[in-house]
Structures are given as structure tokens and as C-alpha cells.
C-alpha positions as CSV (number, residue, x, y, z in Angstrom):
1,X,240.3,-83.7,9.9
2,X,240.5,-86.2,7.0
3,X,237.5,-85.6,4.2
4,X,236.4,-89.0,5.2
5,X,235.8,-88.2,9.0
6,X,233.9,-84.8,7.9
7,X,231.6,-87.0,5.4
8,X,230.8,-89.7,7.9
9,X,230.0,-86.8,10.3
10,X,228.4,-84.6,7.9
11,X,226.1,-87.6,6.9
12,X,224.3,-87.5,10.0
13,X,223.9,-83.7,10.2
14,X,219.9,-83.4,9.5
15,X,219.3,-86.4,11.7
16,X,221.2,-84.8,14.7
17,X,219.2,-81.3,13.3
18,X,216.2,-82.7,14.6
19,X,217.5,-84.7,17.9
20,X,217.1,-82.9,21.2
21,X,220.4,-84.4,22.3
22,X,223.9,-84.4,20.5
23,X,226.4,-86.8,21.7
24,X,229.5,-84.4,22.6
25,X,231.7,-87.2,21.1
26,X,230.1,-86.5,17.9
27,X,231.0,-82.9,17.9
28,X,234.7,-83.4,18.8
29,X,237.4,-84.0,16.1
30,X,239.9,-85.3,18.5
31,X,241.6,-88.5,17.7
32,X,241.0,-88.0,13.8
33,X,244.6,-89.0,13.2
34,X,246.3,-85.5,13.9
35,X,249.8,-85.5,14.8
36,X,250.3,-84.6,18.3
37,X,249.7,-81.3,19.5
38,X,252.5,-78.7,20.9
39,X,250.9,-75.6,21.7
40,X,250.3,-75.4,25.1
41,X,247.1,-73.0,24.4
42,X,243.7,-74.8,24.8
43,X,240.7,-74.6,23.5
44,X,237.5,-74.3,25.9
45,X,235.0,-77.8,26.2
46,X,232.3,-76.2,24.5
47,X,229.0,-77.6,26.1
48,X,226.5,-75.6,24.7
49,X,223.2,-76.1,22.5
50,X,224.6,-74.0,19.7
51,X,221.3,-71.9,18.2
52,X,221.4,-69.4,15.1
53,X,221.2,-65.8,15.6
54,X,222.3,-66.4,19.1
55,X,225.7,-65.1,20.9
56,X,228.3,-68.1,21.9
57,X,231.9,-67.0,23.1
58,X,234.4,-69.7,24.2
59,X,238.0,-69.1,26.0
60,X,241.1,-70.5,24.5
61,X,243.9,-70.5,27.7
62,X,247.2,-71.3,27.9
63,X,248.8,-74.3,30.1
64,X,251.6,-72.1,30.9
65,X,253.4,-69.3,31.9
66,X,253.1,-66.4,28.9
67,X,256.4,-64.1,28.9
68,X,254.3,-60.5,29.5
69,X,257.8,-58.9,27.9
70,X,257.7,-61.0,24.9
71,X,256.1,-60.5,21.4
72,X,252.2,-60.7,21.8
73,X,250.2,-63.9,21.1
74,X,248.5,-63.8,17.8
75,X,245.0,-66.1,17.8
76,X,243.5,-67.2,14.0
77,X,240.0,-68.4,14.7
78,X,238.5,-70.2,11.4
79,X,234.5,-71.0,11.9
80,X,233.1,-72.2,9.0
81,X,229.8,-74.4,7.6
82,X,230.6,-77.6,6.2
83,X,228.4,-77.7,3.7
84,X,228.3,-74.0,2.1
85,X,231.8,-73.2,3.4
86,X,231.0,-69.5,4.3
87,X,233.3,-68.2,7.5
88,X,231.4,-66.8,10.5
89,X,232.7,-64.0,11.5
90,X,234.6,-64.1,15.1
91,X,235.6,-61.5,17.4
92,X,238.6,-61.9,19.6
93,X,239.4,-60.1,23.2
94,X,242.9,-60.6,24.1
95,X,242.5,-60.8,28.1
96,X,246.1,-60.3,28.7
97,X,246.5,-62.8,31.2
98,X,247.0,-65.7,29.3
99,X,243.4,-66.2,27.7
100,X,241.4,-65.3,24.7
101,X,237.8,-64.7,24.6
102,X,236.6,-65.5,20.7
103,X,233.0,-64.7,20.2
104,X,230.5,-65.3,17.0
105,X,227.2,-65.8,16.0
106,X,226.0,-68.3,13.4
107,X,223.3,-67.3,10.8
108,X,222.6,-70.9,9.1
109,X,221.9,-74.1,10.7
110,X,223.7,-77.0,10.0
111,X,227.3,-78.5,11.0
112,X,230.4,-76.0,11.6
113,X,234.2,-77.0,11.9
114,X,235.7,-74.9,13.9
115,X,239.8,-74.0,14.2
116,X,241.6,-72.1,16.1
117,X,245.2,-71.4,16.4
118,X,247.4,-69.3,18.6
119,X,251.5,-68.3,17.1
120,X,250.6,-70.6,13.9
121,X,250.3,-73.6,16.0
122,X,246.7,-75.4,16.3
123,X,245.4,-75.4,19.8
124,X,244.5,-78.3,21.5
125,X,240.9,-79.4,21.3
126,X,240.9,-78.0,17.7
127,X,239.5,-78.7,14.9
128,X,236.1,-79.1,16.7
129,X,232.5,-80.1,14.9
130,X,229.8,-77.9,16.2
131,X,226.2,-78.5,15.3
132,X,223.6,-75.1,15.0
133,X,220.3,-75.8,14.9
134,X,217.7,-73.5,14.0
């Protein structure tokens, strides 16, 4: 995502803090001028009213068939706040069928980008903006 995109974004951050309702086309990063996407893992719609101290988990899946004889799938999942750029810790459960669960829990309110890649390639529907509120 281009630093001008995250600033624009990022601008808004303490308005959207205090709105009950955040546009989900705010929270997306798709169609910031990425190059086109060839992984055919995807990441989950996340539709949730993200909160601190409270458990999210999302599932990234792939859009085809996985070779079960073939090397294993490794997932990089990078959450991380805009502002103080501290990681939140993630926890991955490899399902075997195709799918990750990734978990975390924010501590800090406030506007997180969130990346995830599976065999070095982004996944589609990533980066992604997520706003915590307190």
C-alpha cells in the first residue's frame, strides 16, 4: 500500500474511532495500485467490529486443489498498528485441508494493516486496514 493511501487513511482514524459504523471500503486496501495477484490462497472478508482485548480469527483458503504429497504450505501473517508499528502477535492452525485458521488479539486501539502471505506470495484480499476500537 503506497505511504500516501495509509496517510489519507490513517487521517481519518480517530474520526472513524468514535463512529458506530465503518464503511468496509474504508478498511480494504484493494485497488491501491498492487500488481496483480497470483496466489490462488485468499484471505477471509473480515466483517467484524474489531474490539481490543477481544479474540478475532479469520480463514485464509485456497481456490484450488493443494497437492497433500507436496511440501507443506507455509503462511506469514504480519498485523501491525499504523501508528506505533508494534506486531500483534498471531497464531496459525494449519487445517490441512486447504485452509488456515490465523487468530490474534489486539491490545491498542487505533488502525492496523494487516498481511498475510502463503509460499512467499501475498494472498488475495491482503494488505487489509482494520480499525480496533476501544
Amino acid at each position: 500500500m503506497s505511504q500516501h493511501a495509509t496517510e489519507n487513511i490513517a487521517a481519518t482514524a480517530t474520526d472513524l474511532l468514535e463512529s458506530p459504523f465503518v464503511p468496509l471500503s474504508l478498511l480494504s486496501a484493494e485497488g491501491s495500485g498492487q500488481t496483480e495477484q497470483t496466489s490462488p490462497w485468499v484471505l477471509d472478508d473480515l466483517q467484524h467490529d474489531f474490539h481490543i482485548e477481544t479474540p478475532y480469527s479469520f480463514e485464509v483458503q485456497s481456490s484450488t486443489v493443494i497437492d497433500r504429497d507436496g511440501p507443506p504450505s507455509q503462511i506469514d501473517v504480519n498485523f501491525q498498528h499504523v501508528d506505533s508499528l508494534e506486531s500483534v502477535e498471531s497464531y496459525v492452525v494449519d487445517l490441512q485441508e486447504g485452509s488456515f485458521v490465523v487468530s490474534f488479539i489486539a491490545s491498542a486501539p487505533g488502525l492496523y494493516e494487516l498481511r498475510v502471505s502463503v509460499n512467499g506470495k501475498e494472498v488475495s484480499g491482503s494488505p487489509r486496514l482494520l480499525l480496533v476500537r476501544p
